[in-house]
C-alpha positions in Angstrom: 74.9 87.9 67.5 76.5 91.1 67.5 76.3 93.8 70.1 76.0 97.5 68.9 77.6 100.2 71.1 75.9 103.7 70.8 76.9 107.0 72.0 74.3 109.2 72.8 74.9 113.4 73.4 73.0 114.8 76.2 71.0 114.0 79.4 70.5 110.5 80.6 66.9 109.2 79.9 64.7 107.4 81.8 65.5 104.0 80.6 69.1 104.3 80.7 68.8 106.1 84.7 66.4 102.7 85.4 68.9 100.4 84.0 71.4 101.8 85.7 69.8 102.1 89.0 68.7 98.7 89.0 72.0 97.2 88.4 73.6 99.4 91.0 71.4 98.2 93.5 72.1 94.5 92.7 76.2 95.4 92.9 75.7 97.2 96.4 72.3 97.8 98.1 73.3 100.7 100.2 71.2 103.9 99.5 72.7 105.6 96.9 69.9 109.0 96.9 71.3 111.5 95.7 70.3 116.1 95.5 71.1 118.8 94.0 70.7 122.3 95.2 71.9 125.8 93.6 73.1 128.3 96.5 73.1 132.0 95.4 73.6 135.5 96.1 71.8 138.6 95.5 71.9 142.2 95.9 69.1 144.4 95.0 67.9 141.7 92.7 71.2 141.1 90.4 72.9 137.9 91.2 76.1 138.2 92.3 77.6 134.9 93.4 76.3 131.3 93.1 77.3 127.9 94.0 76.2 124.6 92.4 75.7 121.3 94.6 74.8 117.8 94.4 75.3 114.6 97.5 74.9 111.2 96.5 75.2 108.1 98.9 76.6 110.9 102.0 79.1 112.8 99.6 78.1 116.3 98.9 79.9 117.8 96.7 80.7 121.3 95.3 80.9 121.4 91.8 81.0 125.4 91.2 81.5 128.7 93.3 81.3 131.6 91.7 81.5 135.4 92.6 80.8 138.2 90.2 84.6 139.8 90.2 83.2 143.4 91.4 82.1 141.5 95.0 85.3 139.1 95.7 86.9 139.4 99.3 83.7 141.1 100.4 82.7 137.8 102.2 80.3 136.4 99.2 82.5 133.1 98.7 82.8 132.1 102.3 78.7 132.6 102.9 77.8 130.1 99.9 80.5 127.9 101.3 79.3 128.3 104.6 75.5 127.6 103.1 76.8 124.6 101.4 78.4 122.8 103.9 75.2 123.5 106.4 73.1 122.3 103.4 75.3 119.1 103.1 75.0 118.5 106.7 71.4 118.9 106.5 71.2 116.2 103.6 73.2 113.9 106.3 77.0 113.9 104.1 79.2 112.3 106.2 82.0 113.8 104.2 82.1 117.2 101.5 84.1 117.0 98.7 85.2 119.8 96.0 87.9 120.5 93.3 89.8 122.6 92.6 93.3 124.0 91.0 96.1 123.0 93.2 98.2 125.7 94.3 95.7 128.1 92.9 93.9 131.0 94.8 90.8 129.5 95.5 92.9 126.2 97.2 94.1 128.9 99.4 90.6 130.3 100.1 89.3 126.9 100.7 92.2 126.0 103.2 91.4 128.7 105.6 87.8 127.5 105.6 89.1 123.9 106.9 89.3 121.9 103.9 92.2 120.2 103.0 93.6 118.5 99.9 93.0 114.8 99.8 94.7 113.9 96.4 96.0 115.8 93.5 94.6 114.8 90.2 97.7 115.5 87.5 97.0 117.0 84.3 93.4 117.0 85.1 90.5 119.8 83.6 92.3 121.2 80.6 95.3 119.4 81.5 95.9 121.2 85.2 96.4 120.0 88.2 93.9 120.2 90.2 93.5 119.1 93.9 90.8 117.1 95.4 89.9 118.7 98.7 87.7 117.5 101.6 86.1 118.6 105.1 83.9 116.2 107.6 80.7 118.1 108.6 79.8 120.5 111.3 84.0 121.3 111.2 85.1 125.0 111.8 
């Protein structure tokens, strides 16, 4: 009998998430729960800076940090990384987790918040480097 493969474009559906989840928890029956929060920034009603979060199994993660270019080095970036981290603690991460380019301004930016670069990942997004930073918890 022959097995088809299929790619499929999009979102994962509920089948495939079951399937999954049900095989992960046969391989390793740790909790593996898993959020996702968005963290923004507004003045006066316009959005000026936003970060994008997810944990899963005690790793939160930041996967975006953005402020508008008009409000950088006011203070913006460091208060969503400051809300993320508190929201990872929260969520009880024992470790946080972000990339980001290496050697690149916002590696610097990150470093004097107390993360530090864990790995670097060669010719990574779009064939960068980036490095893979981290920071425990409740750390200056």
């Amino acid at each position: 009998m022959a097995t088809e493969i299929t790619v499929h474009d999009g979102a994962i559906d509920d089948e495939v998430r079951t399937f999954l989840d049900a095989e992960w928890l046969a391989v390793d029956p740790a909790s593996w729960t898993s959020e996702r929060c968005i963290i923004t920034a507004e003045r006066e009603g316009r959005l000026i800076g936003a970060a994008k979060c997810s944990i899963g199994a005690g790793v939160a993660h930041l996967g975006e940090l953005m402020v508008t270019a008009t409000e950088r080095n006011n203070g913006i970036g460091g208060r969503l990384l400051h809300a993320f981290e508190e929201w990872g603690t929260a969520h009880g991460a024992h470790k946080l987790t972000l990339d980001t380019q290496h050697h690149g301004p916002a590696q610097r930016f990150y470093e004097r918040h107390g993360w530090r670069v864990a790995c670097v990942m060669e010719h990574h997004y779009l064939g960068r480097d980036y490095a893979g930073m981290v920071k425990k918890p409740g750390r200056p």
